[in-house]
N, C-alpha and C positions, 0 to 999 in steps of 0.2 A: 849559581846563587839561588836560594829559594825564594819562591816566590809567595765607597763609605756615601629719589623715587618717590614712586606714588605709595601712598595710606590704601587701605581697603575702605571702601566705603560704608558709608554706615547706614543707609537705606534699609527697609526691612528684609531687602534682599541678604541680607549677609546676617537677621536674629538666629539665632540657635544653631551658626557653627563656631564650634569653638575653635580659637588659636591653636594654631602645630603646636607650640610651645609646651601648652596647658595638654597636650595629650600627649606628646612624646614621654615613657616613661624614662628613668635615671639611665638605664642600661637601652640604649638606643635598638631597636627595632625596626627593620625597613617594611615587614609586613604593616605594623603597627601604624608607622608614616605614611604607608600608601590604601591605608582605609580611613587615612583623612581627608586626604585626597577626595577618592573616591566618595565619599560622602559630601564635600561639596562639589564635586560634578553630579552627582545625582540630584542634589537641591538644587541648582540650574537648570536641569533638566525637565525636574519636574514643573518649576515656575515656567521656562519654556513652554512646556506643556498647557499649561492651563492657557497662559494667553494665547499660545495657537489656538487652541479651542473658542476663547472668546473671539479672536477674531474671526475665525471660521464661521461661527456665528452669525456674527454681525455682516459679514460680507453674503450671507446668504436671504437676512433680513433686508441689505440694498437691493437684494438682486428682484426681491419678491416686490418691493416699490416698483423699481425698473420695468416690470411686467407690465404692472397696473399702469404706469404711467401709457404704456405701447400700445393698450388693449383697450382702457377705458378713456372714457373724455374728461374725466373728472381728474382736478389734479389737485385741491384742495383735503379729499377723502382719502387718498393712498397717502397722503402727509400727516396727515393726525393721526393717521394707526400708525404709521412709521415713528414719528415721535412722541407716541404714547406707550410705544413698546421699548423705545429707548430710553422714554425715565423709566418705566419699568423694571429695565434692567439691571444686575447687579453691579457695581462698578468694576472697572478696568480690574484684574489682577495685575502684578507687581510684576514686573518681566527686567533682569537685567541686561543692558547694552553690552556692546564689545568692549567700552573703555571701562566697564564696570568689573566686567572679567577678568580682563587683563590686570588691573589695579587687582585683584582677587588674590589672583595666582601669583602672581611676580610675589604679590607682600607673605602670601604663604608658603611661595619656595625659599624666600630671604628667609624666614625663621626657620625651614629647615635645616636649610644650610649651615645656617649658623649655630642650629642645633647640632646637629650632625658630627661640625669640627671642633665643639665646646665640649660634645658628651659623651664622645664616642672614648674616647682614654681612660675617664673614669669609670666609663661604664664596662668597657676590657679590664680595666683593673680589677672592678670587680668581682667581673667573672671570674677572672683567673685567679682570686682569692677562693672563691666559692668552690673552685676545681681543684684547686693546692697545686696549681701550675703556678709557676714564677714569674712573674708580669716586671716588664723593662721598658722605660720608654727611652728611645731612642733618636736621634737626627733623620734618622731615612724609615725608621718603620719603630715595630713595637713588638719587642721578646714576650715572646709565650712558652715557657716553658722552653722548650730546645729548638725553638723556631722563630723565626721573624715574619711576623705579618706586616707586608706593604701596602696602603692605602691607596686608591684613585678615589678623591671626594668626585672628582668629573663625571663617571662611570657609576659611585656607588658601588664599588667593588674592592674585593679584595683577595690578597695572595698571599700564601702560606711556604712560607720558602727555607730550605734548611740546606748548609753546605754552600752556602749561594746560589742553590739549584730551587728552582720551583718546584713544589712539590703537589699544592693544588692552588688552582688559578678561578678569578670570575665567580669568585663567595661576595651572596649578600653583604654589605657591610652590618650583619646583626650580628652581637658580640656571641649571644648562644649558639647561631651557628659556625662560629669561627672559636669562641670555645670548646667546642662539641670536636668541632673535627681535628682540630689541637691534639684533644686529649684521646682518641683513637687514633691518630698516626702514631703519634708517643707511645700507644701500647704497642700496637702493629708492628712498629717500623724501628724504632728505638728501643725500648725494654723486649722487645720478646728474646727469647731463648737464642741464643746461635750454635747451629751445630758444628762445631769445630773438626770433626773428622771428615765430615759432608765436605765443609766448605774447601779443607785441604783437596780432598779428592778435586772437588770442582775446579780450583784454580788453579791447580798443578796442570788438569786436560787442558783448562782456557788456555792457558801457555802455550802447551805444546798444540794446541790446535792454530793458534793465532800465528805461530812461526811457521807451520805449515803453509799457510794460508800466504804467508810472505815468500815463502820458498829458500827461506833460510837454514844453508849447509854449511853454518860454521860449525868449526871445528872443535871450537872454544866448548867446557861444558857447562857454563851457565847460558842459561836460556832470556833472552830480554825482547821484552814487547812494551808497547806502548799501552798505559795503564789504563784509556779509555779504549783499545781496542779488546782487552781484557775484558773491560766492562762488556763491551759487546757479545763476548762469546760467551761470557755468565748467562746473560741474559738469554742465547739461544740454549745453553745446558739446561739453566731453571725452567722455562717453558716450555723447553721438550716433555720433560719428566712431572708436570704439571698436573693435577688430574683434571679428568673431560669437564666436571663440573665446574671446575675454577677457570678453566679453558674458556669457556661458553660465556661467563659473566667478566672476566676478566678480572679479577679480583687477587687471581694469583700473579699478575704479571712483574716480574723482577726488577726490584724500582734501583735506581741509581743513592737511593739515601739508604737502603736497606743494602747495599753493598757497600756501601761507607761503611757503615755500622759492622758488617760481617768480617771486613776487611782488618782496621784497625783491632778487633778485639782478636782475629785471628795471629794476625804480626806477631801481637803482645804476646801470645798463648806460647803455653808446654808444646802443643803440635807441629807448632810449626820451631821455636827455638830449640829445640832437642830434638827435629830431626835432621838425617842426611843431606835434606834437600830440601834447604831453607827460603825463603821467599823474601826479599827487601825492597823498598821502594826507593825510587831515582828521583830526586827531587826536580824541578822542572827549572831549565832557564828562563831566563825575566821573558824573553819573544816568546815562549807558551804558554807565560801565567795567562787565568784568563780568557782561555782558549781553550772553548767545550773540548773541542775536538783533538788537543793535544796535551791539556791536563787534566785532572782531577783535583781539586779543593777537600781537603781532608782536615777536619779540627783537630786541635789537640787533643780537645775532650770531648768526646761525642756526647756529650748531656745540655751541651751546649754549641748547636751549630751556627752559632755565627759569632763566637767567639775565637780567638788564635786558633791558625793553621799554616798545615804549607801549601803548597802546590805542590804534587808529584806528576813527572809524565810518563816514567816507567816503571815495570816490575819484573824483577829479576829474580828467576828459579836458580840457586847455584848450587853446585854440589859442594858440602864442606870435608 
């Protein structure tokens, strides 16, 4: 059978930063979020700053009484310079406390967050209007074009997953960058060209190499392997033949979603249905759906990978 609290304070420690809110643009941005941040860690820092210094100061001003007192007899005279130099002084600078910060940050991560899980859908939406990729939202993630992006608000990250397979993992949650890389695997990995003669040669060897490998002497003359072991031996044919340059960056390595893709339009093809030694696939029982390791997840429509599919766990070379 073939096989979803606290306020920020209003002291002058906290004038001229403005609310996450008022900075996050429509289309969420995590650079954008984290030099708000860092903007008020800086303004801390700096009032930190100044008052270390005033105290610094001023502990250097006791110290210099403290002398007088040890050295001279007079204890009236080291007191009126002492506190003629103290009205003198400029007043204290503005230094916040730790319950001041804490109040700070809590109420400024609360608006991100809240921003974050309010504006990130519309602002994906957007993109993918902007990109003329097809934007879906969904219970467990959000269709982009031929792909599902899955969210961790925890993490601030996210996954680009196609087939049910991951395809890339640990993206900012910024919509441009998760539309950006969208719209280059779709080129890459889904529309590009397939070579139909290539890929027959290739998976007719994977076949027969992966049965070797089993040491299988049937007699029978169709040939049957298990369709992720297939995948495996693709994968060692494609990066044999690989050139050094693509070798070195990794850039050509033979992905599991680009075998999808080669696979299914291959089936479909003049090549493989008009020839002698035809290729089909074994649909998987319910115990291997689901199971990297003993099926493959194949959509019906590859323009669409996380819409209807089956599970296959084998592929059969037969002679007709």
């Amino acid at each position: 059978m073939p096989g979803k609290q606290s306020t920020p304070d209003a002291s002058p420690f906290f004038e001229g930063i403005e609310p996450i809110q008022r900075q996050l643009p429509p289309a969420v941005g995590a650079r954008t979020s984290a030099e708000a941040f860092l903007e008020k860690i800086e303004t801390i820092q700096r009032q930190l700053k100044d008052s270390c210094s005033y105290i610094t100061k001023l502990k250097a001003r006791l110290e210099k009484t403290k002398k007088a007192l040890k050295t001279k007899p007079s204890i009236t005279a080291p007191f009126n310079l002492l506190l003629s130099d103290l009205q003198a002084a400029k007043p204290a600078p503005e230094a916040p406390n730790a319950s001041q910060i804490i109040d700070a940050f809590e109420g400024q991560l609360r608006s991100f967050q809240r921003n974050l899980h309010e504006r990130f859908p519309s602002g994906l939406r957007d993109a993918c209007e902007g990109a003329r990729l097809e934007f879906k939202a969904m219970t467990d993630g959000f269709g982009v074009g031929p792909f599902v992006v899955v969210t961790n608000l925890t993490k601030e990250t996210a996954a680009i997953q196609y087939a049910k397979v991951v395809v890339l993992q640990d993206l900012p949650m910024s919509v441009q960058t998760i539309v950006a890389q969208a719209t280059a695997l779709k080129a890459n990995l889904i529309d590009a060209w397939v070579d139909l003669a290539r890929f027959r040669k290739d998976i007719h060897e994977a076949i027969r190499v992966a049965c070797a490998r089993r040491d299988s002497r049937s007699l029978v003359a169709d040939l049957r392997v298990e369709l992720p072991a297939a995948f495996r031996e693709m994968c060692l044919i494609r990066n044999t033949t690989a050139s050094n340059s693509a070798k070195k960056s990794g850039s050509d390595d033979y992905s599991l979603t680009r075998f999808i893709i080669e696979l299914r339009q291959f089936l479909q093809s003049d090549d493989n249905l008009e020839s002698p030694m035809q290729c089909r696939l074994e649909p998987a029982v319910i115990e291997n759906t689901r199971n990297a390791k003993k099926s493959i997840f194949i959509p019906s429509n590859v323009a669409c990978g996380f819409g209807e599919g089956t599970y296959y766990q084998a592929i059969i070379l037969q002679q007709m």
